[in-house]
C-alpha positions in Angstrom: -13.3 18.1 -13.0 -12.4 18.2 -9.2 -12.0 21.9 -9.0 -15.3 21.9 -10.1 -16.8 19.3 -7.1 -16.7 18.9 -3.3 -17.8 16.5 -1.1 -19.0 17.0 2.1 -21.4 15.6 5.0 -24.8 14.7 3.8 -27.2 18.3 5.4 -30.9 17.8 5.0 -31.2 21.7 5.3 -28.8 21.9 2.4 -28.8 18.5 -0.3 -31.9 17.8 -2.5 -32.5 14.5 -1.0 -35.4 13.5 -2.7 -34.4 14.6 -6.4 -31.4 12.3 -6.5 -32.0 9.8 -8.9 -28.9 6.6 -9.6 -31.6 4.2 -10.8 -31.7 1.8 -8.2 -34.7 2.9 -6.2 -33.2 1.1 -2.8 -30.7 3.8 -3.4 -32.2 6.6 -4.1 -35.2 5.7 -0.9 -32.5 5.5 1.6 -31.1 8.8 0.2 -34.4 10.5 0.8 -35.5 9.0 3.8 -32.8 7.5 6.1 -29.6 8.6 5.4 -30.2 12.1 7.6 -31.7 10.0 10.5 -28.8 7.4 10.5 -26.2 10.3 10.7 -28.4 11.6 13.7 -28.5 8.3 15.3 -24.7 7.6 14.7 -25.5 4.8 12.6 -23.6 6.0 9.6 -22.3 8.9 8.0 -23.3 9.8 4.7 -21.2 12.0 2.1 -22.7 13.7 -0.9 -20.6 15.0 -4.0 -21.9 18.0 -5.2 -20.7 20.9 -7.5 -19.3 23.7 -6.2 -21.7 26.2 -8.2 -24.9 24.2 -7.1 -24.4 22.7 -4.0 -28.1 21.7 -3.5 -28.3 19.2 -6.6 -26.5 15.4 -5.4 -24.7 13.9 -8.0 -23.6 11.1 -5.6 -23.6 9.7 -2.3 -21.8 6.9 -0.4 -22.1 5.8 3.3 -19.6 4.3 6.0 -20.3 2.7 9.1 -18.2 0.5 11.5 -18.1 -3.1 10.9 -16.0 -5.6 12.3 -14.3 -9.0 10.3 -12.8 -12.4 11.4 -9.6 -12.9 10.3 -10.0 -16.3 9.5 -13.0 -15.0 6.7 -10.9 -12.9 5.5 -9.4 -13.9 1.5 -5.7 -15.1 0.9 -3.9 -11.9 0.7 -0.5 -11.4 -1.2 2.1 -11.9 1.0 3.4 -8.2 1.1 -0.2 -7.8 2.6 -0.4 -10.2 4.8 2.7 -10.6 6.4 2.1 -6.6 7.2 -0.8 -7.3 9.7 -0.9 -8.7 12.5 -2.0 -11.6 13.5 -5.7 -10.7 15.4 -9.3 -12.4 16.0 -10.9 -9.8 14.6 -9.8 -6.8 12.4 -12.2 -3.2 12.6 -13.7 -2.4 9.8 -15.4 0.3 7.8 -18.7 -0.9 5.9 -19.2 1.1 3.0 -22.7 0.3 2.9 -23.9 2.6 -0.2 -22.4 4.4 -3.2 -23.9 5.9 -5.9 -24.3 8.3 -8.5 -27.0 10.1 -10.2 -27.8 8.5 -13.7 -26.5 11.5 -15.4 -23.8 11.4 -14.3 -22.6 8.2 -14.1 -19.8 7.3 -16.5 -17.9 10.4 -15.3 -15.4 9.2 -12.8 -17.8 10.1 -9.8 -17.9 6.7 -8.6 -14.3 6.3 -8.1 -13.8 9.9 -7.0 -16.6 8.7 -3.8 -14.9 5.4 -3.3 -11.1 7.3 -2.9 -12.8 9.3 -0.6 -14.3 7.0 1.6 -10.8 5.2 1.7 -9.5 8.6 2.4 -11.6 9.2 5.3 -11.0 5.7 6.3 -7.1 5.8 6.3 -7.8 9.2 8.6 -9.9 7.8 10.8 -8.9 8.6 14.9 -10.0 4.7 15.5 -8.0 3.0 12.7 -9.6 -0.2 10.6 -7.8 -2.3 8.7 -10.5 -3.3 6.2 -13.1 -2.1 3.7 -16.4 -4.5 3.2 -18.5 -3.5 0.4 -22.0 -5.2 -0.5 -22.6 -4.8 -4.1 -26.3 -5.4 -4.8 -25.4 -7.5 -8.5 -22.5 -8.6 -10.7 -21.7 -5.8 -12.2 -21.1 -3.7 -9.1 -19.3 -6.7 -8.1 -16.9 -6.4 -11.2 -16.4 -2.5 -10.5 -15.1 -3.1 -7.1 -13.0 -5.8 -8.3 -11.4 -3.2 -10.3 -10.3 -1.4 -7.3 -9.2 -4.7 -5.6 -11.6 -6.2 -3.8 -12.2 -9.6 -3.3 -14.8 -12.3 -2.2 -15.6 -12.4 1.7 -18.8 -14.2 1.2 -21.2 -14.9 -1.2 -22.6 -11.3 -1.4 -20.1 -9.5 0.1 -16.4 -8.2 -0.7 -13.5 -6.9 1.1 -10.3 -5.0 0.7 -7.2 -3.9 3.0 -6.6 -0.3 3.3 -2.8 -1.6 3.0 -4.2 -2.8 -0.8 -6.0 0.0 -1.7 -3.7 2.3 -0.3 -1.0 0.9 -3.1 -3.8 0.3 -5.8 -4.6 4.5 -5.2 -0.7 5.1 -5.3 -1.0 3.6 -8.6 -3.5 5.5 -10.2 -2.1 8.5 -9.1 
C-alpha cells in the first residue's frame, strides 16, 4: 500500500481541494478554503496523501503548526520519559491541528500513515519540539490518539512526547 501513496505539500494548482470529503464538514471547509491561504501566510503547513497514479484526488490531509506547552500542564510521564527532558518553562511544540481521511478510505491505515508522518516531519524539524498537541473534535478521535499514546493536557486537548512516540513507532515497526 505505500508504494502505491505519497504525501506531499498541500498545491492548490495540483490537489482537488474542494472534492475531498472525510465527513466532518469543519474538515473538509478548511480543506477547500483555508488550508492554501494558511500555508501562504505561514500559519501552517498542510500535507495531502495522494496516490501516486492520481495525484489530483486527496485521500487525506493533516496540518502542523507551532505551538508552545508549560511544562507544569504537561501529564505525568513514565519516568524513562521524563527524566530524559529537561527541566524548562516551556517546551516548543508542534500542533497537529487537522487530520483526516476521505470516507472511502478510512479504515485503510491512512490515518496512522498521516499521523507517522507528521511525527516524522516533526522529529526532522531544523527548530526541534519536544511535544505533539492534538485536538480531537469527540471521543472517538480521542480514543484513536490514545492508541498512539497520547494523553490528556486539558479537557479538549491531548499531548504526546516525540521521545514516546518515537518508541511507540519503533514498536510497530
Amino acid at each position: 500500500m505505500a508504494s502505491e501513496l505519497q504525501i506531499q505539500p498541500l498545491d492548490k494548482a495540483i490537489h482537488d481541494r474542494v472534492s475531498f470529503d472525510c465527513g466532518v464538514l469543519a474538515l473538509n471547509d478548511y480543506l477547500a478554503k483555508t488550508a492554501a491561504l494558511d500555508m501562504k501566510r505561514k500559519a501552517s503547513g498542510c500535507w495531502v496523501i495522494t496516490e501516486e497514479g492520481d495525484t489530483r484526488s486527496v485521500l487525506g490531509y493533516y496540518t502542523l503548526s507551532s505551538e508552545a506547552v508549560d511544562v507544569v500542564d504537561l501529564p505525568e510521564m513514565p519516568k524513562a520519559i521524563s527524566k530524559k527532558l529537561l527541566k524548562y518553562r516551556r517546551f516548543g511544540a508542534a500542533l497537529l491541528g487537522r487530520l483526516a481521511v476521505e470516507k472511502s478510505q478510512q479504515g485503510r491505515g491512512l490515518g496512522e500513515l498521516l499521523l507517522m508522518d507528521a511525527f516524522h516531519r516533526c522529529l526532522a524539524l531544523e527548530v526541534p519540539v519536544v511535544v505533539i498537541v492534538v485536538d480531537p473534535k469527540d471521543a472517538n478521535v480521542a480514543d484513536w490518539y490514545a492508541r498512539f499514546g497520547f494523553r490528556a493536557l486539558t479537557e479538549d486537548r491531548m499531548v504526546a512526547t516525540l521521545l514516546e512516540l518515537e518508541a511507540r513507532f519503533n514498536e510497530l515497526r
